[in-house]
Structure formats: C-alpha cells, structure tokens
C-alpha positions as CSV (number, residue, x, y, z in Angstrom):
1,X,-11.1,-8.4,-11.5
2,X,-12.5,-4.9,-11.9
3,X,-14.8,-4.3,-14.3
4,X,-16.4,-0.9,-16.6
5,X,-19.6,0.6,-14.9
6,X,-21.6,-0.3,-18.3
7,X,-20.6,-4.0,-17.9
8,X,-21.9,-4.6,-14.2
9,X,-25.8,-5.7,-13.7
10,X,-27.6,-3.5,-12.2
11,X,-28.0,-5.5,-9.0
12,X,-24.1,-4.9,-9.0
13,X,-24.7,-1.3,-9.9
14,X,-27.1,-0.2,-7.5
15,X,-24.9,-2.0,-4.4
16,X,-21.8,0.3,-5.8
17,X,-23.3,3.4,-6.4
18,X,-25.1,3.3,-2.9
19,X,-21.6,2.3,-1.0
20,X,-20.2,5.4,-3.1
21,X,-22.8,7.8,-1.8
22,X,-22.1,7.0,2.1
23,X,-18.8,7.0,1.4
24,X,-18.9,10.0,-0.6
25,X,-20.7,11.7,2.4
26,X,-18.6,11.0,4.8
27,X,-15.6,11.8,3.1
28,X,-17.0,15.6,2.7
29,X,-19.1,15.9,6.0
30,X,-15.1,14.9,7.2
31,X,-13.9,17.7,5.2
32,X,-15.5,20.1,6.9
33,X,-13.9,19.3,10.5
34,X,-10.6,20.6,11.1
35,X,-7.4,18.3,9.9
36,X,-6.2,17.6,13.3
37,X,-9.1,16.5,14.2
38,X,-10.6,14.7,10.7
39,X,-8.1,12.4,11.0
40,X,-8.3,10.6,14.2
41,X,-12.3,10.7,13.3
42,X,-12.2,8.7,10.2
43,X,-9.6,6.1,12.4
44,X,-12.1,6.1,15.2
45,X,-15.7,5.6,12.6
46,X,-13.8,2.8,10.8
47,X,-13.0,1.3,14.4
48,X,-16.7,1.2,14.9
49,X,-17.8,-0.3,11.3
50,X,-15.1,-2.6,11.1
51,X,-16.6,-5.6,12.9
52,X,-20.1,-5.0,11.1
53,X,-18.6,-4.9,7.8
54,X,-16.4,-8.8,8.6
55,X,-12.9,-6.1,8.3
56,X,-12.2,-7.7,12.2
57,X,-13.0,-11.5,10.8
58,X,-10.7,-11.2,8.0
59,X,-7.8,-9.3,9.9
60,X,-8.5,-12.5,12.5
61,X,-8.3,-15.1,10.0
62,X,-4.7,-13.8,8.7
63,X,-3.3,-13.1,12.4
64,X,-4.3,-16.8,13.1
65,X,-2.8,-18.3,10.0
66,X,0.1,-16.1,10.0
67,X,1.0,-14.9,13.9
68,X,-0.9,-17.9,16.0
69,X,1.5,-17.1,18.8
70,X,-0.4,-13.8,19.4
71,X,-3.1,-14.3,22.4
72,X,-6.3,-13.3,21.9
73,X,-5.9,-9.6,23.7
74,X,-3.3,-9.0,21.2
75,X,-5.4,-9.9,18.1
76,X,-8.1,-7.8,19.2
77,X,-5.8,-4.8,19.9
78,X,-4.8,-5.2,16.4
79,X,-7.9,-5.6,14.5
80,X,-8.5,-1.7,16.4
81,X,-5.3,-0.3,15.5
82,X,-5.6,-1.8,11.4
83,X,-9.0,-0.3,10.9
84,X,-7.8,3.1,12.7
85,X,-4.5,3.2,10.2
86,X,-7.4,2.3,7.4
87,X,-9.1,5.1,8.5
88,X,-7.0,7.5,9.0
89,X,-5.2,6.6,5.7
90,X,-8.2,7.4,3.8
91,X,-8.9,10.5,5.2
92,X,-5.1,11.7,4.4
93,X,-5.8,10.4,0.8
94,X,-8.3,13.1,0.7
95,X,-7.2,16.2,2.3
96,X,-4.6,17.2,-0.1
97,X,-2.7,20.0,1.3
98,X,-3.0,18.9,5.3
99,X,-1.6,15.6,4.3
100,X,1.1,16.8,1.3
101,X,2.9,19.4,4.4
102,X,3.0,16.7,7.0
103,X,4.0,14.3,4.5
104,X,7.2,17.2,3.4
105,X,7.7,17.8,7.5
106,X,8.5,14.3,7.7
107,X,12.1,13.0,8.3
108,X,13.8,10.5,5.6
109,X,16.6,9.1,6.2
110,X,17.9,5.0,5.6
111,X,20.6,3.7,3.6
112,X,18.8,3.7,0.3
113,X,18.4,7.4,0.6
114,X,21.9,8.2,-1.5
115,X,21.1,4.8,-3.9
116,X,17.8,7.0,-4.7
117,X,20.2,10.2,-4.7
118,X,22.6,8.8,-7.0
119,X,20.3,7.7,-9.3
120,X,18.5,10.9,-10.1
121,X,21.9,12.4,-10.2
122,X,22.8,10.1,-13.1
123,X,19.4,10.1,-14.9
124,X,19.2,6.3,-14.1
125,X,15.5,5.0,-13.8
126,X,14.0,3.7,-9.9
127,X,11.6,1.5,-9.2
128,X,10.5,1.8,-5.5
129,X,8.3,-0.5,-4.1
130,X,6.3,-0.3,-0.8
131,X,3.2,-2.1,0.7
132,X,0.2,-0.8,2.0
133,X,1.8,-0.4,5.4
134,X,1.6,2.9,7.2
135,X,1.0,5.4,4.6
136,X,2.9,4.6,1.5
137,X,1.0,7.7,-0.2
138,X,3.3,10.0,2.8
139,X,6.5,8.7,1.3
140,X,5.4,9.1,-2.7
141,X,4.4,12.7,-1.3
142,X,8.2,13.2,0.4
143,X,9.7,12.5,-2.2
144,X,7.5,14.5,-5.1
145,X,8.4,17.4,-2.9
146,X,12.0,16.9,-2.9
147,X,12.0,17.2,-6.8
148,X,11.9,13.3,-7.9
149,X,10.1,12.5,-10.9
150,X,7.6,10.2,-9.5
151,X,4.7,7.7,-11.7
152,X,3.1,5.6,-9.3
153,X,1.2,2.3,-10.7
154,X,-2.2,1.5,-9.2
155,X,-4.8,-1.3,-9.4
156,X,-8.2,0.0,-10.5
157,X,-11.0,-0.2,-7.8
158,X,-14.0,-2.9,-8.1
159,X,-16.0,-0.3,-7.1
160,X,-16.1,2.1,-10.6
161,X,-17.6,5.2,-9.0
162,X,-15.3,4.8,-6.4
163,X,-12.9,4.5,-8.7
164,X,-13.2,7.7,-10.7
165,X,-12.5,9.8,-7.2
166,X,-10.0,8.2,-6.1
167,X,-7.9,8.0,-8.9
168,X,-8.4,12.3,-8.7
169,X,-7.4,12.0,-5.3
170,X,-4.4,10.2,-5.9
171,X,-3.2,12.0,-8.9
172,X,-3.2,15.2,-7.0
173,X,-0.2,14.1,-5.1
174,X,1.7,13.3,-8.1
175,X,1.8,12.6,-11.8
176,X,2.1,10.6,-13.5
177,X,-0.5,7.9,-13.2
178,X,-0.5,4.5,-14.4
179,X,-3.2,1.6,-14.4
180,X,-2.7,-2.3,-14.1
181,X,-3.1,-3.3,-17.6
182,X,-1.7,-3.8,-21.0
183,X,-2.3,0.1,-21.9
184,X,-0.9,1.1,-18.2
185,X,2.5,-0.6,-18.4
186,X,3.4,0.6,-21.9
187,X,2.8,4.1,-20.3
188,X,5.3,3.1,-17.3
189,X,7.4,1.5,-19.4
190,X,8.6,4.7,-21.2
191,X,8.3,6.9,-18.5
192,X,11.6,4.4,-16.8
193,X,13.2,4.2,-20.5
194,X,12.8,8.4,-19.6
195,X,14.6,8.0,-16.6
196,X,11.8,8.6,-14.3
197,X,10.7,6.7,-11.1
198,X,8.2,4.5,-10.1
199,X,6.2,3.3,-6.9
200,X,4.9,0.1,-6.5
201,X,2.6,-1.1,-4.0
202,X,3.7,-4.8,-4.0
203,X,2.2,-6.4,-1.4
204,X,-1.1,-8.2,-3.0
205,X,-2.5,-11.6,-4.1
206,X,-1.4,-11.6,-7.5
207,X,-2.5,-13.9,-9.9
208,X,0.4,-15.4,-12.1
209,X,2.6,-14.5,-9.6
210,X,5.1,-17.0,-7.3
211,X,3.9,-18.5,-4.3
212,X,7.0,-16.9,-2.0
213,X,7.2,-17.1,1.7
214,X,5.9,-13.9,3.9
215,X,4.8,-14.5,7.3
216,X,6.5,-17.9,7.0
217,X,3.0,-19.0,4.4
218,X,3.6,-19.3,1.0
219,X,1.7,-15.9,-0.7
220,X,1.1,-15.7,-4.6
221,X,3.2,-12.8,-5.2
222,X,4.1,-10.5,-8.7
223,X,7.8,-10.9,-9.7
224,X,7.3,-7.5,-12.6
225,X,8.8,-5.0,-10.3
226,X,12.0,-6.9,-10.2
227,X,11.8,-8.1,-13.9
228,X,11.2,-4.2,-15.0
229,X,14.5,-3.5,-12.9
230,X,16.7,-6.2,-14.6
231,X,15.1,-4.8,-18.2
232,X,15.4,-1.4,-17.4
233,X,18.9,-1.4,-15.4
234,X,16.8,0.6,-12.9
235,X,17.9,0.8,-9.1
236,X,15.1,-1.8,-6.9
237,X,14.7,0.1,-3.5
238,X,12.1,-0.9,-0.8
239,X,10.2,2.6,0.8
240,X,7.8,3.0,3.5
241,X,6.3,5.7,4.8
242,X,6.0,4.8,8.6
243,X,3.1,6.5,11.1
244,X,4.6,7.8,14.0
245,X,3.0,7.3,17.6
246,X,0.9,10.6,17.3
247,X,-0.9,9.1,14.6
248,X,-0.8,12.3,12.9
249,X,3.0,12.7,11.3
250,X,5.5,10.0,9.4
251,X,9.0,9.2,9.0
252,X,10.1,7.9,5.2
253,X,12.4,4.8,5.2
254,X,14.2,4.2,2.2
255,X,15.6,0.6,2.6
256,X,18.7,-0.7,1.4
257,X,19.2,-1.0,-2.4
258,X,18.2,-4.4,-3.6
259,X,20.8,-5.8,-5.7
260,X,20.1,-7.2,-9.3
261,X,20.2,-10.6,-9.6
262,X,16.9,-12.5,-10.8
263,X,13.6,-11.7,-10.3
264,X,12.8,-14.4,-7.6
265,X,15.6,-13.5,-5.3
266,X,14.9,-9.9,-5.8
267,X,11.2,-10.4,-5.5
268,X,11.7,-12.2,-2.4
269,X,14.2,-9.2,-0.5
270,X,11.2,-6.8,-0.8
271,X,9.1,-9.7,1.3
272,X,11.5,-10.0,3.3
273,X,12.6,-6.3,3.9
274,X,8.4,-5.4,4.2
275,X,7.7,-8.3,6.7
276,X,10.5,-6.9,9.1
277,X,9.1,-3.7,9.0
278,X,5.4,-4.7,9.3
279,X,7.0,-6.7,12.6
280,X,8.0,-3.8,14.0
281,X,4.5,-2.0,13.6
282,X,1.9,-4.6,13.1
283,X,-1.1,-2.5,13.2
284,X,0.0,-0.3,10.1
285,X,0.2,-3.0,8.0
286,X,-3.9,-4.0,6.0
287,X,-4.2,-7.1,7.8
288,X,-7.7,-7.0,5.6
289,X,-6.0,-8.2,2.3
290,X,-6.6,-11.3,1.3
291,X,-2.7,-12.1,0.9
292,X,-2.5,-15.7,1.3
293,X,-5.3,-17.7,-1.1
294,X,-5.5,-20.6,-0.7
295,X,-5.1,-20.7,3.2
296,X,-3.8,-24.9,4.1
297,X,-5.0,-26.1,7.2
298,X,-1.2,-27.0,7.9
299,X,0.5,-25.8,10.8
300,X,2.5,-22.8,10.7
301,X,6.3,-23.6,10.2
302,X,7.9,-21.4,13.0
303,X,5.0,-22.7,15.5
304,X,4.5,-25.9,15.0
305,X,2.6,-26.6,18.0
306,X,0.3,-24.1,18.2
C-alpha cells in the first residue's frame, strides 16, 4: 500500500526521491523535443530499460501463465511493443495540449456511445470503467471535450514524489479528482448522487476483491464499480481508448451497456468485454501488472497440454 513521504525510512526515501529525479529529467529533457517525435522516443527508451529494470521478466511470467500457446518470437515481440505503449503512454500523460487535440481528433463510435448519450441527456449518473489498455487517459480526454462531466478515480503512487506530479498531470485533463480511500469515495460518491460521471481503471490486483476468471486464471478483482451502479442507478459502460497503428492517434470505444443485475455478473462482463479487446491488441494492454497473485502451478484450462 502507498504510504505519506514522512512515514517511509529514509533508505525508502532516498531510493524514491532519486528514481523521481531521472524520471523527472527525462520527462522535461522529453519536453523539449517536438510531439511527433517525443512520443515514439519515450516508447523506444522504455524499450531499452525494460529488460534491465525485470519489466520483460514480469510481462514473460504473465504471457506464460496466461497465453502459453504464444511461441517464444511472439512473447518477445510483445514484451517490445508493452514497454513502447508504456512509454509512449507516459509521455502523452505529460504533454497536455499535444495529447488533449489528438485525443478530441480521435473517432468514437460503439454501441454504448447513445447509452452514455442518453444518460447525460437525462441527468442520470455513469460509471465508465476501462483498464490500462491503450491509453485510457485518450478516451477520459474525448469525452471531457465533448462536454461530459467527467471525475476519474485513481490509486495513489508508491512512489510519493512521483506522486505529487502525476496527480498534476492527470488533473489537467479533467476534474474532478478522486483518491482510493475512505475520504476519496465519499467525494465520488456525491459527485454520481450529482449526476456526474466517473472513470474507473478496473483492471488491478485488488485486495478484498473476487477471484473472477480473466485470461482463463482466476484474478482477485474489485466488484465496487458494479456495486456503485446498482446503489447509484447509474449506467455501467466499458471504454477504451484504442492506439491506432501509427502509434501516434486513437479511436474511443464505448462498449455495450452492461446491464444491472448483481455485482459479480456485472463485475465479470467488464472482464470479459476488456479481455476481448486486449485479444485483439495484445501489446496495449500492461502485461507488467501483477494481475494474477497467487500464480498455481496448474495448467492453464484452455491448454491443457502445454
């Protein structure tokens, strides 16, 4: 769990504030390269610090206990193309107005677009959830710009001086902001009671969750999103924000509504719905997440004898 700057040793401390400063400097020596081109830079430097910093091992360890029908040339392909989506993602997180016009350039379409539609129409609250698959800050952007009233809830960093500029970084696309925590969800709480919407990211480990099946492995998994809908009478819809060949520009899916019926069910759809889509672009999905704790040495379901 994260935890404040003044209750980390300073062993802990010194580790963070030094991983801030390189990152730091390479997010601004970044910025000063042009946005065409600082893009595709960040993918390609996290391509080459990917292995030394074990992001290859873990995207391997997950591909094997998830996918071991994909050959080795195929695994090694995608530990590239994760770290350059990584990359690149992080660079758009900080550019600001580069990123917020290719984001409002980019096509939406999908057959929750008039669920989402309807709603704001008839002041009803959404919850939208998403994973971090492509760039789900593109869609949150999309949609900001098309006049929704958009609070997005996010999970603190474990890195605190990380933390503080990110969180500005984020915000600046859209307000408001809500942390994980007691204080957080009271906030989001009355923003939907307002009528507003809300993006999820609901694709981690979460402890006190439900072990439901993604990737045909049981993953520890938060049924709230789904919960807040039933409480709330708020539309579910699933939303990605999908990275197009160039690398450069997106197209927003807004899935299919997800009807109310209890929490598990619901929970499970948005699995569902997020592991076809992550099929269909395997690399734009964080294959660095440690989604499935504890890993069984069992064999997988759908390939038994591999």
């Amino acid at each position: 769990m994260p935890v404040a700057q003044s209750e980390l040793v300073f062993s802990q401390r010194a580790k963070y504030f030094a991983s801030n400063l390189v990152l730091r400097a390479l997010i601004g020596g970044l910025k000063l390269i042009p946005y065409r081109w600082r893009v595709p830079s960040m993918g390609w430097i996290l391509r080459m610090l990917a292995p030394l910093v074990g992001f290859h091992k873990r995207v391997r360890r997950n591909l094997e206990y998830t996918r071991p029908d994909l050959s080795n040339a195929e695994v090694n392909r995608l530990c590239h193309e994760v770290a350059d989506n990584v990359g690149r993602t992080l660079a758009e997180l900080y550019a600001g107005k580069p990123f917020w016009a290719r984001a409002n350039a980019a096509d939406i379409s999908g057959p929750g677009l008039e669920a989402l539609k309807r709603a704001q129409a008839e002041g009803r609250p959404v919850i939208l959830v998403t994973g971090h698959f492509g760039n789900y800050d593109a869609a949150r952007s999309k949609l900001v710009q098309m006049g929704f009233n958009m609070g997005s809830l996010y999970r603190r960093m474990a890195n605190p001086y990380f933390n503080e500029h990110y969180v500005k970084a984020i915000s600046a696309t859209g307000k408001p902001m809500f942390e994980q925590g007691k204080r957080g969800m009271v906030e989001m709480v009355r923003h939907l009671k307002a009528g507003g919407n809300i993006a999820i990211v609901a694709d981690m480990h979460a402890m006190g969750g439900t072990y439901l099946p993604f990737f045909g492995r049981p993953a520890l998994t938060s049924t709230v999103p789904a919960e807040l809908a039933l409480k709330y009478k708020a539309a579910f819809i699933p939303i990605y924000g999908i990275r197009r060949e160039n690398g450069m520009d997106f197209d927003v899916v807004v899935a299919e509504e997800i009807a109310h019926s209890d929490p598990v069910t619901m929970t499970q759809a948005v699995c569902d719905d997020l592991e076809q889509r992550i099929r269909a672009h395997m690399g734009q999905w964080f294959w660095l997440h440690r989604r499935w704790k504890p890993m069984h040495d069992t064999p997988h379901p759908d390939y038994p004898k591999r």
